[in-house]
N, CA, C and O of each residue as an XYZ file, in Angstrom:
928
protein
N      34.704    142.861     76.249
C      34.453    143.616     75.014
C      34.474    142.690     73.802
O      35.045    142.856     72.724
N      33.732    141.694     74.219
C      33.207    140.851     72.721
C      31.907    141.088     72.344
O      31.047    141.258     73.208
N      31.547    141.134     70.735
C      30.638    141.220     70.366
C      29.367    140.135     70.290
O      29.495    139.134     69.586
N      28.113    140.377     71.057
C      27.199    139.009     71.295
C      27.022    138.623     69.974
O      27.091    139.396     69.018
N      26.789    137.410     69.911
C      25.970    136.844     69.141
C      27.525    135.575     68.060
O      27.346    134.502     67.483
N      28.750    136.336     68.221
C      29.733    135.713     67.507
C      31.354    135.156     69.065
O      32.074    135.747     69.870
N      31.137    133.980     68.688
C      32.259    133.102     69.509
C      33.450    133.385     69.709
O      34.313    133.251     68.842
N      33.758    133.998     71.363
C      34.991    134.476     71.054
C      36.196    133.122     71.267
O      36.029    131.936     71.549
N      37.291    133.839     71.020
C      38.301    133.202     70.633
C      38.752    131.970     72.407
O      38.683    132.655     73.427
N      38.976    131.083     72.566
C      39.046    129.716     73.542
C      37.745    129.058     73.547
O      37.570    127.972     74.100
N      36.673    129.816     72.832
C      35.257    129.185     72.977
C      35.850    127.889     72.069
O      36.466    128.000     71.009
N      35.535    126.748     72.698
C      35.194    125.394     70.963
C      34.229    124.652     71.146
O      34.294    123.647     70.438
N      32.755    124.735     72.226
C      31.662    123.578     71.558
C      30.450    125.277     72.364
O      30.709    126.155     73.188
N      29.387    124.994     71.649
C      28.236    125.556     71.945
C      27.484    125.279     72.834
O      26.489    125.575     72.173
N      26.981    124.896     73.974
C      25.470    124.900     74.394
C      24.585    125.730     74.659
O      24.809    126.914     74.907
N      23.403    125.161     74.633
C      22.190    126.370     75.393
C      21.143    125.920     76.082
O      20.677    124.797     75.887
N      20.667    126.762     76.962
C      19.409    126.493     77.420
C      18.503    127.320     77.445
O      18.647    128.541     77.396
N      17.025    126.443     77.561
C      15.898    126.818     76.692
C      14.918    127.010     77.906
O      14.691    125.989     78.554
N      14.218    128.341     78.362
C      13.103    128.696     79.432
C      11.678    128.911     78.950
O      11.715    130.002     78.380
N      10.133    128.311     78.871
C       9.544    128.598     78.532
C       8.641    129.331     79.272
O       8.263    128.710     80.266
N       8.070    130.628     79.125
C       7.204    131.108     79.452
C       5.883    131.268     78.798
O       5.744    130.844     77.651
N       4.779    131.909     79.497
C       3.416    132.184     79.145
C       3.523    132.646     77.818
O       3.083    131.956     76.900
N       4.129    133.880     77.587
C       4.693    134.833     75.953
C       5.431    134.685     75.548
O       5.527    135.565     74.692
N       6.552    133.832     75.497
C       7.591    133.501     74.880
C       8.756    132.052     75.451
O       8.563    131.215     76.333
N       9.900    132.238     74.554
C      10.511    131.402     75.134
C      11.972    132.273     75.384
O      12.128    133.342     74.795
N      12.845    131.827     76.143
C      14.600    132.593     76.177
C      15.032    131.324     76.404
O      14.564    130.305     76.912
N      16.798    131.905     75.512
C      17.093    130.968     75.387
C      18.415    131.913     75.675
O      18.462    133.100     75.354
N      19.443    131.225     76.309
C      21.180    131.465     75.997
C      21.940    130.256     75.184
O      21.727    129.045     75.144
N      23.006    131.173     74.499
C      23.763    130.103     74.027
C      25.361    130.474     74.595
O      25.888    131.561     74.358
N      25.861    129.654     75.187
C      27.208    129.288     75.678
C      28.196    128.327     75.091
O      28.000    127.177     74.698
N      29.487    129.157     75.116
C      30.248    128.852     74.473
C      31.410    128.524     75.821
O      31.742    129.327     76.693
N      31.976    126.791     75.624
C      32.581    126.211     76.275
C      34.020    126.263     75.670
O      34.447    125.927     74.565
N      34.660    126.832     76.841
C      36.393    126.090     76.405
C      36.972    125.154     77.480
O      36.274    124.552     78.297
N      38.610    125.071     77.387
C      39.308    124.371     78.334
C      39.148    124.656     79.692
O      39.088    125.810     80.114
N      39.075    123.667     80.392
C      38.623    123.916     82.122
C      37.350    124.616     82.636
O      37.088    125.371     83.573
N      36.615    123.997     81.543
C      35.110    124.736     81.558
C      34.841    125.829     82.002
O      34.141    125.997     83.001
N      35.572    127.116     81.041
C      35.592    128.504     81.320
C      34.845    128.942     79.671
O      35.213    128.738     78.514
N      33.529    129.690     80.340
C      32.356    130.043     79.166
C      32.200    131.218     79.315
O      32.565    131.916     80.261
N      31.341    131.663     77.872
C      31.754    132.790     77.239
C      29.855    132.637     76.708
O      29.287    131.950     75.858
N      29.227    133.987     78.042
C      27.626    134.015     76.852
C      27.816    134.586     75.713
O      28.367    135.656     75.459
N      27.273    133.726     74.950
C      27.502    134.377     73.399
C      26.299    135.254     73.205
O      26.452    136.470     73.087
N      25.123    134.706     73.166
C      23.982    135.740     73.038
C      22.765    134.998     74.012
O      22.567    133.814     74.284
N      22.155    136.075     74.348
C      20.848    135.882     75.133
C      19.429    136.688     74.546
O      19.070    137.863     74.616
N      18.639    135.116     73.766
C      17.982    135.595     72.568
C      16.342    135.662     73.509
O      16.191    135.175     74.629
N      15.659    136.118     73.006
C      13.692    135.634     73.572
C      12.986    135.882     72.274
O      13.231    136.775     71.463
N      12.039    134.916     72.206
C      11.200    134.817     70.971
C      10.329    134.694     71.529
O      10.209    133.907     72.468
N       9.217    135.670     70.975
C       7.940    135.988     71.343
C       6.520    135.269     71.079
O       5.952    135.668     70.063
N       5.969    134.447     71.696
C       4.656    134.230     71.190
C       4.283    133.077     71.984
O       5.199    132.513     72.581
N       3.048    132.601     72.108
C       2.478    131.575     72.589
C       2.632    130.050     72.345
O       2.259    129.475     71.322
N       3.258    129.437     73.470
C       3.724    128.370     73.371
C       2.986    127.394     73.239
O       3.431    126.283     72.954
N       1.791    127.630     73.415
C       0.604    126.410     72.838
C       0.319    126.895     71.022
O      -0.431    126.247     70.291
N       0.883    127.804     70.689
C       1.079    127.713     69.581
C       2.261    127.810     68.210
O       3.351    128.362     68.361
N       1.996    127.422     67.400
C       3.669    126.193     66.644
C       4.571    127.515     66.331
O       5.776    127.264     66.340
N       4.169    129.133     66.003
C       5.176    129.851     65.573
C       6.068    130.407     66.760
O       6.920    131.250     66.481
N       5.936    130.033     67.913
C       7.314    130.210     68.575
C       8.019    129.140     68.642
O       9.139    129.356     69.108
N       7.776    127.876     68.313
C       8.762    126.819     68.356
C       9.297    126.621     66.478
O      10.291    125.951     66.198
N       8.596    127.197     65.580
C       9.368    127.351     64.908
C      10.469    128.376     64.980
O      11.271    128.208     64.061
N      10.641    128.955     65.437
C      12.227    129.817     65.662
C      12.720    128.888     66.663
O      13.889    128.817     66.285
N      12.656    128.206     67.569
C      13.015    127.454     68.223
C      14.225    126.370     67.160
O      15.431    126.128     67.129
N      12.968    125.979     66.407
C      13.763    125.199     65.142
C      14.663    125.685     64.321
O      15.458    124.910     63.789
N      14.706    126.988     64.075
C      15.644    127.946     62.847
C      16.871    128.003     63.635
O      17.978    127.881     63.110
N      16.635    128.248     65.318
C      17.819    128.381     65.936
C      18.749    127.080     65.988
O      19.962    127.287     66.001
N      18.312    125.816     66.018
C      18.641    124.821     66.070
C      19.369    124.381     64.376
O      20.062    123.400     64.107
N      19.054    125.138     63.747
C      20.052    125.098     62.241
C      21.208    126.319     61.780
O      21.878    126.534     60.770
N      21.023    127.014     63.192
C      21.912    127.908     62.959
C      23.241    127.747     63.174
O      23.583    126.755     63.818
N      24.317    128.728     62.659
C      25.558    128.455     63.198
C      26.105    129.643     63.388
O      25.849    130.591     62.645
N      27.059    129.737     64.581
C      27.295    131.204     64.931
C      28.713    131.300     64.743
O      29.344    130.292     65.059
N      29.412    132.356     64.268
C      30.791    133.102     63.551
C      32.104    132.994     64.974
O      32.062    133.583     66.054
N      32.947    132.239     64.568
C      33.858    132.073     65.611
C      34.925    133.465     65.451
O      35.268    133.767     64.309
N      35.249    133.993     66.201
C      36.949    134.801     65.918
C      37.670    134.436     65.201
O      38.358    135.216     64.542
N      37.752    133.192     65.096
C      39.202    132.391     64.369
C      38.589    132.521     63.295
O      39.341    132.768     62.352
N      37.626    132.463     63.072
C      37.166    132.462     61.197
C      36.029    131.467     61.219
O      35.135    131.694     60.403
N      35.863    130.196     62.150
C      35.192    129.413     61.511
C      33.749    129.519     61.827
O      33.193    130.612     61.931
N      33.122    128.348     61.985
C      31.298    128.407     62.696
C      31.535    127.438     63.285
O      32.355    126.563     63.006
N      30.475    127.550     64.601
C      29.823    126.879     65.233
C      28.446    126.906     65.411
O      27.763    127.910     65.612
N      27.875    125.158     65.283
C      26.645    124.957     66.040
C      26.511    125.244     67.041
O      27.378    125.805     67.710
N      24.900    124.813     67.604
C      24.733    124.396     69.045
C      24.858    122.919     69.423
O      23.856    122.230     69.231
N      25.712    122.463     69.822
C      26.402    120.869     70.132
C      24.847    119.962     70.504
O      24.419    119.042     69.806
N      24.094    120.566     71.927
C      22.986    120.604     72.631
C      22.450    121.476     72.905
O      23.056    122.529     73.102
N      21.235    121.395     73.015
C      20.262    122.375     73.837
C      19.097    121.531     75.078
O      18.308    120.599     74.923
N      19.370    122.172     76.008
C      18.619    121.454     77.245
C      17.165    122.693     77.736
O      17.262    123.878     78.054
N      16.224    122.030     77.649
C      15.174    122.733     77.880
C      13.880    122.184     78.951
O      13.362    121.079     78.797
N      13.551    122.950     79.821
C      12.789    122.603     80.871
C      11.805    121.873     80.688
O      11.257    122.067     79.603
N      11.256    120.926     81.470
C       9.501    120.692     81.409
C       8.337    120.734     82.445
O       7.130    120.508     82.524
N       9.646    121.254     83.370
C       8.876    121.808     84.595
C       7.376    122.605     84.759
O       6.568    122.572     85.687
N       7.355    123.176     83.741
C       6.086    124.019     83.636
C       5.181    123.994     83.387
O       4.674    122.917     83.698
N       3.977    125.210     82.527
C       2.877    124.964     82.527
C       2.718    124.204     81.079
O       1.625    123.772     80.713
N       3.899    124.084     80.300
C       3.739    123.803     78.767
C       4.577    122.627     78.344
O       5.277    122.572     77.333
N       4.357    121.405     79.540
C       4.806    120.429     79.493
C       4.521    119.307     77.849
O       5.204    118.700     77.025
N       3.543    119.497     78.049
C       3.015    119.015     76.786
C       3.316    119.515     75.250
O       3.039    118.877     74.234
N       3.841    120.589     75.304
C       4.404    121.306     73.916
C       5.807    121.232     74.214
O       6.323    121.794     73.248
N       6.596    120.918     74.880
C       8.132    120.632     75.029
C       8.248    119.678     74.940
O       9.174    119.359     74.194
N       7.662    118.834     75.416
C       7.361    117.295     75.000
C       7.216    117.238     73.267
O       7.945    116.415     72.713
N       6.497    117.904     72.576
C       5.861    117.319     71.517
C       7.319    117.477     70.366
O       7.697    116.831     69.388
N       8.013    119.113     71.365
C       9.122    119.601     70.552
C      10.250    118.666     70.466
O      10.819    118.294     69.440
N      10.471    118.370     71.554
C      11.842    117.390     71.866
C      11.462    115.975     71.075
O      12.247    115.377     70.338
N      10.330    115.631     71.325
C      10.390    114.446     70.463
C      10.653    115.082     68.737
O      11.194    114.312     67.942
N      10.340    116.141     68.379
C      10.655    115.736     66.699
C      12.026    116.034     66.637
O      12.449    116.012     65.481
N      12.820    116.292     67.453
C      14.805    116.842     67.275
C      15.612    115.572     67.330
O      15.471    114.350     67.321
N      16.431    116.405     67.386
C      17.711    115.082     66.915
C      17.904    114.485     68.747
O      18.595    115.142     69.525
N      17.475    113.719     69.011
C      18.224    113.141     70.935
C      19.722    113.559     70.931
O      20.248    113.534     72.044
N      20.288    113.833     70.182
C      21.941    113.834     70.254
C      22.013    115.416     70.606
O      22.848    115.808     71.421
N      21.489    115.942     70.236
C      21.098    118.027     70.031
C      20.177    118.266     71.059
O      20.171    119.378     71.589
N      19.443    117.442     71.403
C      18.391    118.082     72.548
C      17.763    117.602     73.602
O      17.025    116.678     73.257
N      17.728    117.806     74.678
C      17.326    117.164     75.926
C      16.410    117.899     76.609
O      16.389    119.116     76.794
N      15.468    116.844     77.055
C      14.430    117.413     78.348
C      14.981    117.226     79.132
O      15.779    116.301     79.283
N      14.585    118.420     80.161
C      14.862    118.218     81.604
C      14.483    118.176     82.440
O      13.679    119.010     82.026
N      14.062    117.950     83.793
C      13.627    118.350     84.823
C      14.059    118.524     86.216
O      14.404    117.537     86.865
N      14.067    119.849     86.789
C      14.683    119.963     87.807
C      14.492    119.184     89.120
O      13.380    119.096     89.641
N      15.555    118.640     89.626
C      15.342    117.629     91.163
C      15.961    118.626     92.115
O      17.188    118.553     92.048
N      15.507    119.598     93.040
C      16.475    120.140     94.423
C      16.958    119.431     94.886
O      18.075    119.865     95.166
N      16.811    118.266     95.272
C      17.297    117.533     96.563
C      17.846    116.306     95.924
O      17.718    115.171     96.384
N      18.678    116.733     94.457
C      19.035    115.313     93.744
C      20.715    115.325     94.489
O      21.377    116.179     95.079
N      20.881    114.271     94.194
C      22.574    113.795     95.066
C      23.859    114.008     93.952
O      25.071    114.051     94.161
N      23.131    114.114     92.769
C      24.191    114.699     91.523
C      23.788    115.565     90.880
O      22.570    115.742     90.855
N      24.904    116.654     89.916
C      24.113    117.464     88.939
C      23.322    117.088     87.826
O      22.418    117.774     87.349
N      23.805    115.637     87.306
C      23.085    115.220     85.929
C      22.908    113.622     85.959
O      23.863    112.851     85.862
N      21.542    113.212     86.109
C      21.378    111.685     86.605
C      20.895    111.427     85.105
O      20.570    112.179     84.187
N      21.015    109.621     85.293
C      20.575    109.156     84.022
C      19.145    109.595     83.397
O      18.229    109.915     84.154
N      19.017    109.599     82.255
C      17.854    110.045     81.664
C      16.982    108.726     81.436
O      17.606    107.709     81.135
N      15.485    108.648     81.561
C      14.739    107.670     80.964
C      13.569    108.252     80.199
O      13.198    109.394     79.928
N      13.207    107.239     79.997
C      12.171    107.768     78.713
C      10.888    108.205     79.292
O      10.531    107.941     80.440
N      10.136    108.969     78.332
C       8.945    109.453     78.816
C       8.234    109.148     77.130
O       8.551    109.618     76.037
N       7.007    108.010     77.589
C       6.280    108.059     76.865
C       4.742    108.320     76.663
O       4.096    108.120     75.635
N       4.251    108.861     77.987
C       3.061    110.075     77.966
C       3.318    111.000     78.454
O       3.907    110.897     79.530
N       3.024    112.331     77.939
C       3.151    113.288     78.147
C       1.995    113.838     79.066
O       1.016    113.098     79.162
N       1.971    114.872     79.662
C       1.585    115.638     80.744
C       0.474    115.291     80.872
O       0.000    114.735     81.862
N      -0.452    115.779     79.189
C      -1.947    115.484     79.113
C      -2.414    113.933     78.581
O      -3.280    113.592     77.775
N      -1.378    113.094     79.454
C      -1.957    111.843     79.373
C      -1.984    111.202     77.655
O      -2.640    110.248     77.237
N      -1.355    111.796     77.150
C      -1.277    111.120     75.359
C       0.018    110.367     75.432
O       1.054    110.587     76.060
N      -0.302    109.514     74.693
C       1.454    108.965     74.455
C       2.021    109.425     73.153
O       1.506    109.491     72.037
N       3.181    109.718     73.570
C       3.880    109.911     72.387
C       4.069    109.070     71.386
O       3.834    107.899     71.685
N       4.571    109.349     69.803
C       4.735    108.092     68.890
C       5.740    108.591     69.111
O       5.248    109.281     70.004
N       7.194    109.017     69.112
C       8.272    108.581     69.794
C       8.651    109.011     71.192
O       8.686    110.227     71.382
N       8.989    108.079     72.366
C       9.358    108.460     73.385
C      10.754    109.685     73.237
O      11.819    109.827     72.638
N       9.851    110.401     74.258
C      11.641    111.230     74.871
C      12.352    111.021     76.173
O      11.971    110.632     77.277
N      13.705    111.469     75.609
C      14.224    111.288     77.236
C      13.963    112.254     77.933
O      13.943    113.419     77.535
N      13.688    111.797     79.272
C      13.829    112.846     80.360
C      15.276    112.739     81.211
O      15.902    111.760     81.615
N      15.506    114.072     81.296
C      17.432    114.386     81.950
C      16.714    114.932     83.786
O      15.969    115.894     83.977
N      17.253    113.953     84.878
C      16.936    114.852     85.815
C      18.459    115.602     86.222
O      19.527    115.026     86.018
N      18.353    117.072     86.870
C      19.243    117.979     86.715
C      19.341    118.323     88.273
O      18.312    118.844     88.703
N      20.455    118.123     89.294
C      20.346    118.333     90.218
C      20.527    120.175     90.490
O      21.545    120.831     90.712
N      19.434    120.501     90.391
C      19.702    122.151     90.142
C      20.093    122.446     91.632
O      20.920    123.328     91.402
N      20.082    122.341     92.845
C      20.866    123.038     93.792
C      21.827    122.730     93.808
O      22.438    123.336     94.688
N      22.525    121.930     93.197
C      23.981    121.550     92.933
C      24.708    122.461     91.691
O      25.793    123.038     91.752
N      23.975    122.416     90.806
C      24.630    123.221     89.505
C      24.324    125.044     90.052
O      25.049    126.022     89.872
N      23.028    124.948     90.723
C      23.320    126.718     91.254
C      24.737    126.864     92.048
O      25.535    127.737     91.709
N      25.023    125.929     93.164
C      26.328    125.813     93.996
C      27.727    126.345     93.533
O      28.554    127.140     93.980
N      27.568    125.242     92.027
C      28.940    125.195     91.230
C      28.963    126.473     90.825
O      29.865    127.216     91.212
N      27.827    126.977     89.863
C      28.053    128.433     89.229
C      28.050    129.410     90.075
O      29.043    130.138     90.064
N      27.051    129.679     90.951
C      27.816    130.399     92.094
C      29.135    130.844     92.278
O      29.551    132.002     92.240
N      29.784    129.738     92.492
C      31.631    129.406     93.092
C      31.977    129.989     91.722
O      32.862    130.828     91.890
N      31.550    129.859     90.097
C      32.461    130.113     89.393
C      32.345    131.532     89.767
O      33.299    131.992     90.393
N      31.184    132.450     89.455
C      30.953    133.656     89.264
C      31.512    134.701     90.200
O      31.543    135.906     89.949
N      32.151    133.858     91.812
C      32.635    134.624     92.706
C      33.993    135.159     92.768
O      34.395    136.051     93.515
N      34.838    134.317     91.638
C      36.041    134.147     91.406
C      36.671    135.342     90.603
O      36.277    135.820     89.540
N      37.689    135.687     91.333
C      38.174    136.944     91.225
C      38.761    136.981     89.219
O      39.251    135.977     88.701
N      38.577    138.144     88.529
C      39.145    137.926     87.273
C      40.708    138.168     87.309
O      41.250    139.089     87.920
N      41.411    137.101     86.483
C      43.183    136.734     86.291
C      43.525    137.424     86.455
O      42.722    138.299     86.779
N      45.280    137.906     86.427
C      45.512    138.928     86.837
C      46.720    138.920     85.034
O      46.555    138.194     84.054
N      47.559    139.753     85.197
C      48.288    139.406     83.931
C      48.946    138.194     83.608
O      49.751    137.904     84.493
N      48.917    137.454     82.771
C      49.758    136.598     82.853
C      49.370    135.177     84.047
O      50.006    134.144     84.254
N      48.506    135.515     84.453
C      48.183    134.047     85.344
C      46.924    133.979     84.339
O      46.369    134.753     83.559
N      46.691    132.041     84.959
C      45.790    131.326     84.003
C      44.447    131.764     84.372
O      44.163    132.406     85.383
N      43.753    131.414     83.586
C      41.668    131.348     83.788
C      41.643    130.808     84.670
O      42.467    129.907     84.827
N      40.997    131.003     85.343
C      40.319    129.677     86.995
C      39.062    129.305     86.192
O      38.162    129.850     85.554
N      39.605    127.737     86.672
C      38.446    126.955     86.327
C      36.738    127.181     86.450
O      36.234    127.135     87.573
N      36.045    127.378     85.476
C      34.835    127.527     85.509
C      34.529    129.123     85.133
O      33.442    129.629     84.851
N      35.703    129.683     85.212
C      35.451    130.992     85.332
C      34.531    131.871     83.545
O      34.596    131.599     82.347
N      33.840    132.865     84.314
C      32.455    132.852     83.477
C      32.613    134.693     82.443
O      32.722    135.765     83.037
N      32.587    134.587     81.274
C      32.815    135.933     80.588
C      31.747    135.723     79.743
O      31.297    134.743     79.149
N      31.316    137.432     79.883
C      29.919    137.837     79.586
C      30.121    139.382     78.684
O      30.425    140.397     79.312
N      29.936    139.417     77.319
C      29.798    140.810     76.710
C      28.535    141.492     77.751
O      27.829    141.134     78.694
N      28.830    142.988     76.701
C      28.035    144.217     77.694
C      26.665    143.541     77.489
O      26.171    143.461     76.364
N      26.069    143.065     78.570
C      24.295    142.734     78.285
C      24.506    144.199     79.904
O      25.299    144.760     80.660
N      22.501    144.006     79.316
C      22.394    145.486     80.281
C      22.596    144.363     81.992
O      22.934    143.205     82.237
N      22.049    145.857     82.988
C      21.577    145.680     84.310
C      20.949    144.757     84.776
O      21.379    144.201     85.787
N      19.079    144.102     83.824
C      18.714    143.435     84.156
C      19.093    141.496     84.192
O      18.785    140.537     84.899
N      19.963    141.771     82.901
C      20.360    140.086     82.632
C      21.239    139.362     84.157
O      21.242    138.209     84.589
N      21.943    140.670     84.675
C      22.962    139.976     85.458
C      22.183    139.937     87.156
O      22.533    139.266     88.127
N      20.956    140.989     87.021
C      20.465    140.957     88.463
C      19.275    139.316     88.276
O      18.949    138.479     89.117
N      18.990    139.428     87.070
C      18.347    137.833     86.963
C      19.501    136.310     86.983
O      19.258    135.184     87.417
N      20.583    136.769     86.430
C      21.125    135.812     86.800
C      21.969    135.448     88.729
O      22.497    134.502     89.313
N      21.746    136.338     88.905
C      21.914    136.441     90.605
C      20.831    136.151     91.557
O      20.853    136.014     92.780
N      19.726    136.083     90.557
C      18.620    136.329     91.051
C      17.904    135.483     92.339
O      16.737    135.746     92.630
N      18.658    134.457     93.090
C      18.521    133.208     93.948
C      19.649    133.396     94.969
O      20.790    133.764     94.691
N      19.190    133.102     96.161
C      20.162    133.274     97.492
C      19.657    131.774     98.427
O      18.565    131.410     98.864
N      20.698    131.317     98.451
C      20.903    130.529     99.436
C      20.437    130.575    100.725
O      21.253    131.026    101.529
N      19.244    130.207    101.219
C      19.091    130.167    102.639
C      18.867    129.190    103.688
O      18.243    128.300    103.110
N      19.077    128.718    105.351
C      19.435    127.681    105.800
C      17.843    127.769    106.575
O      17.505    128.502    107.505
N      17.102    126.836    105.891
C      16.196    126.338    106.809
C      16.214    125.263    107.909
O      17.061    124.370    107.932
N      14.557    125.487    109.449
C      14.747    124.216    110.336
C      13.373    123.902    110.089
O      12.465    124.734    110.082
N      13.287    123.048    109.949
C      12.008    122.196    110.121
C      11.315    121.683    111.532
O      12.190    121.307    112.312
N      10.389    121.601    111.904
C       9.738    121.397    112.899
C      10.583    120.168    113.975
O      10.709    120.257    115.196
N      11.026    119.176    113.178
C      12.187    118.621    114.061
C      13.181    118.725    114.155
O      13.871    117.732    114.387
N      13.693    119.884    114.030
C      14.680    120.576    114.481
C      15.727    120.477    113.533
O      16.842    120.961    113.723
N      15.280    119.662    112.196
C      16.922    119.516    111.365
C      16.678    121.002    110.452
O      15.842    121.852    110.144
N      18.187    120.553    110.288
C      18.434    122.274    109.111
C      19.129    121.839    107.573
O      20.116    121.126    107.391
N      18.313    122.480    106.605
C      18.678    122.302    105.338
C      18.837    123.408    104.779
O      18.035    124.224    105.235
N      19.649    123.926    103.821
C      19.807    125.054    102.858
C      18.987    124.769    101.563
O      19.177    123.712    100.961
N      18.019    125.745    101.091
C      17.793    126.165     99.754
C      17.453    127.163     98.884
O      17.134    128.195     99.476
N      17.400    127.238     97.519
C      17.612    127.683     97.256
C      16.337    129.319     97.311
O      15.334    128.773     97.770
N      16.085    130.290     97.175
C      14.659    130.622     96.860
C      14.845    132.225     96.206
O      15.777    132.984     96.474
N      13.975    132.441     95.503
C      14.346    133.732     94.996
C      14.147    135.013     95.447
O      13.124    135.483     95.945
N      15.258    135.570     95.224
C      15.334    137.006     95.670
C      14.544    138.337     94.967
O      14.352    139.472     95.402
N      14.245    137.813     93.935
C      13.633    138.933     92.703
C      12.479    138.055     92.155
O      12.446    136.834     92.311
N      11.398    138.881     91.403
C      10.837    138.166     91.047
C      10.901    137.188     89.581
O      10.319    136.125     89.367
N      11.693    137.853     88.810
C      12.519    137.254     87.622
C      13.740    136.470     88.073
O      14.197    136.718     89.189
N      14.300    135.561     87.318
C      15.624    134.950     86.944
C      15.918    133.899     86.325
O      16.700    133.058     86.767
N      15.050    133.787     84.721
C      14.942    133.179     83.745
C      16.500    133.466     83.234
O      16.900    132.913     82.209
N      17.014    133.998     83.688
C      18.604    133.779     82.940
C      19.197    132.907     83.910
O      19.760    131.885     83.516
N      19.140    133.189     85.156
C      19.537    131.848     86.279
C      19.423    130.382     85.463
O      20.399    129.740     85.075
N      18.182    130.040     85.309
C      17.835    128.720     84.647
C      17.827    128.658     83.762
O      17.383    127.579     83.371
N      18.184    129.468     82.853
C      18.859    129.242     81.210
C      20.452    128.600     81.473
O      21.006    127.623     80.969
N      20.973    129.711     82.602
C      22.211    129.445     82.478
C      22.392    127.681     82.897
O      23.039    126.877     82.227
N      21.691    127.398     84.081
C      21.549    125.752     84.613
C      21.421    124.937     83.344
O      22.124    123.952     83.122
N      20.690    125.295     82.696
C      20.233    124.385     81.967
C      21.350    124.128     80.452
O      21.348    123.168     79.681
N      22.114    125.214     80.432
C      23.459    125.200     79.205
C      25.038    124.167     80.355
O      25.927    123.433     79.923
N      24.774    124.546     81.629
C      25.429    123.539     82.260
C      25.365    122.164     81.857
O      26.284    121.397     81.571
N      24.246    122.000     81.879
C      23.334    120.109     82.018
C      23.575    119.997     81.288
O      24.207    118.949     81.422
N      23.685    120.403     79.712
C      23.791    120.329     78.642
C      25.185    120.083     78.246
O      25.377    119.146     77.470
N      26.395    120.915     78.739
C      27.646    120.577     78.743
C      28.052    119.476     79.160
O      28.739    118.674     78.527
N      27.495    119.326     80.686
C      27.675    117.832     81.537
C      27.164    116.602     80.161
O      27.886    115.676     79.791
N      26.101    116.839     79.729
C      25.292    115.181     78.721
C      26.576    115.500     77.998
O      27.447    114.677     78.279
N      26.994    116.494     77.102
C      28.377    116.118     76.501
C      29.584    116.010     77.140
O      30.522    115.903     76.349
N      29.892    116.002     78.332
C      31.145    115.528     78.965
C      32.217    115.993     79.038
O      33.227    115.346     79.314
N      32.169    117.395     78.765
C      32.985    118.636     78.377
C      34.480    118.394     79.394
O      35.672    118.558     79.134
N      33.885    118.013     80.418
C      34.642    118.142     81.240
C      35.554    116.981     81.520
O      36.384    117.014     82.429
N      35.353    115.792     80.592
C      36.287    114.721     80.324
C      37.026    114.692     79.112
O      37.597    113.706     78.646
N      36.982    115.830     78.633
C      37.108    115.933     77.209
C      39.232    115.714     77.264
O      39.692    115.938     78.384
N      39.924    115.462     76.544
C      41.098    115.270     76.290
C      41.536    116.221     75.696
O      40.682    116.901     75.126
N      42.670    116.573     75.600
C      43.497    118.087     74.886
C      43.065    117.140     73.483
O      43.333    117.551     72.355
């Protein structure tokens, strides 16, 4: 029973992640505390065509915003990590290069990467073969690993009185029915391949779950800041 859009109280750094689609973009913003136990603050979508500049200007307004803590104060968004997996490689590209590198990261998803968050290198042509006048980084994101982890948090029973948060553990104001069947929206399954070996992955159960990979992508984003080495 917190109100979206304002930071509740153990939240102290922001991230989010950024999904682009055909009509719009969604975005969540997450709010990190101690023992990396998060709090969705709001789950926004801005409407319009991503080959054209007025949905990435709200993109930009959001990126100067600051959202109302409990305690009294504000918070930014620390980072924002956003896909380039898609069909609008070339306009995420064009976006990330004009932001601050410290605030914003490309990403791209690896299944079969051996960590959740590998070094980033630069990308200096973009999709349609142009080069950029400033390179961006590219973040690869071991997404069947970060589905794994959140998984495990989300299964975890809520405290009881007086015992602590479990680590990772995940609090969400009233969003409706559909946010939480999209964020579930992926099941684990164990494939064999023709020579007989067996691998698990991931594949979807619904045909939506743009909150799934919002949520991955406010992970990656925590990981580039190190949340989780962070010192009292």
């Amino acid at each position: 029973d917190y109100p979206v859009g304002k930071v509740p109280m153990g939240g102290l750094v922001l991230t989010a992640g950024a999904d682009v689609q055909k009509d719009r973009i969604e975005v969540e913003i997450v709010a990190w505390g101690r023992g990396r136990v998060s709090w969705s603050v709001e789950h926004l979508v801005f409407e319009g065509d991503p080959q054209q500049p007025a949905v990435w200007r709200q993109l930009d307004k959001l990126m100067g915003q600051t959202f109302d803590h409990a305690a009294g104060g504000i918070l930014p968004i620390e980072r924002l990590a956003i896909d380039t997996g898609g069909h609008w490689t070339t306009e995420v590209y064009a976006w990330v290069a004009r932001q601050d590198p410290t605030r914003v990261m490309a990403i791209k998803g690896m299944p079969n990467a051996s960590v959740a968050l590998g070094a980033p290198s630069y990308v200096e042509v973009n999709a349609a073969g142009l080069r950029l006048r400033r390179g961006a980084k590219l973040w690869p994101i071991g997404v069947s690993l970060v589905k794994g982890t959140l998984y495990g948090w989300l299964r975890q029973e809520p405290p009881r009185d007086g015992q602590p948060t479990p680590e990772g553990y995940c609090h969400f104001p009233r969003y409706g029915e559909e946010y939480f069947k999209q964020l579930t929206g992926e099941r684990l399954v164990r494939r064999t391949n023709r020579a007989g070996f067996t691998k698990l992955d991931w594949e979807k159960s619904r045909p939506r779950n743009e909150v799934l990979d919002m949520r991955v992508y406010a992970i990656a984003a925590s990981m580039a800041q190190q949340i989780d080495r962070w010192t009292e």
